[in-house]
N, C-alpha and C positions, 0 to 999 in steps of 0.2 A: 362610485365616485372615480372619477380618470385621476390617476395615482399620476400621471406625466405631470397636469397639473401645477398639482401638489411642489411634486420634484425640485420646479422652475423657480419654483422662491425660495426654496432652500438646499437648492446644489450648492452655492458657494459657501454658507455656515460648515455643510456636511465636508467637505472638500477639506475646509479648513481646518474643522474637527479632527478628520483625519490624518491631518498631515502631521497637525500641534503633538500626536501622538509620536508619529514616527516620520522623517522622511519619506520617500517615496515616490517609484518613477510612476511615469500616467499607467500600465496595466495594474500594478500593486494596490493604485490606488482604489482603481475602480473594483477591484479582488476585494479591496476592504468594504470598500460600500456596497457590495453585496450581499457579505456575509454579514453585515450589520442588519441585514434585512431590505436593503434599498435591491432589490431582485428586476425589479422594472428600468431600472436605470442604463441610458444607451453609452455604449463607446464615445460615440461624436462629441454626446455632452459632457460628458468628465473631462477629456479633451481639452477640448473648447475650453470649458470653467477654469483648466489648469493655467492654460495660454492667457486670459483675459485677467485672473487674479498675479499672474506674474507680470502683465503689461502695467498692473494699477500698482507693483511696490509691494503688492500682501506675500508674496511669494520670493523665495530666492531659488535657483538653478543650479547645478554642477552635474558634470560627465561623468558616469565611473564605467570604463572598462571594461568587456564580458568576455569572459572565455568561450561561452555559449551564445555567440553568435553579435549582434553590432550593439555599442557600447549604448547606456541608459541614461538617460534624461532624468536625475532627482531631482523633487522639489522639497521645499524647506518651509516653513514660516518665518516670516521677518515681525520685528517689532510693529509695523503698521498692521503684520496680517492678523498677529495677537488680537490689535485693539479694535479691528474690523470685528475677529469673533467674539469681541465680550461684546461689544455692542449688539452684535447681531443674535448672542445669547441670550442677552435679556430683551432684545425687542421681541423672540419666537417665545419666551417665558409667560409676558405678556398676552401676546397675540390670543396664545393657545387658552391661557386663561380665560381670557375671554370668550372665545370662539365655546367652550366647556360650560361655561356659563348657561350659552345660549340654547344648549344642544341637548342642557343636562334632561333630567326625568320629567318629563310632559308630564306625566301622572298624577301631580301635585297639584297641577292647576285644576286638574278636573275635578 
């Protein structure tokens, strides 16, 4: 199964997941998503998901500062990006339900 796929419909849930947990500049972030297991996951597209959830209001911004070298871009969740992820919670709850359904023990049929 191409895990890229996969990824593409729920980089933004995962994204949001993560941040809901902690702030976080864009490499932090993508650090967390891989040690959550998302290993396949590219640069460009955490990126990207960070920039396009901050163009749509799910996301807040601020500067801090680094001693080690040029200052970091955090991101935050805002109250829309909350209500983006309970929605988007319960629509992968569903989905996967289903999709588990489909997938479950052939064996029984036979």
């Amino acid at each position: 199964m191409d895990m890229t796929q996969l990824l593409k419909g729920v980089l933004d849930a995962a994204v949001l997941a993560v941040v809901e947990q902690e702030d976080g500049y864009g490499y932090d972030v993508l650090r967390r998503l891989r040690a959550a297991g998302l290993q396949d996951i590219g640069d460009a597209s955490v990126y990207g998901t960070l920039r396009r959830l901050y163009a749509a209001g799910a996301l807040t911004s601020y500067v801090v500062p680094s001693d080690e070298g040029p200052h970091r871009k955090y991101y935050g969740i805002t109250a829309h990006g909350r209500a983006m992820l309970g929605t988007q919670r319960k629509e992968w709850q569903e989905f996967t339900g289903t999709v588990a359904g489909l997938l479950g023990n052939r064996n029984e049929a036979a």
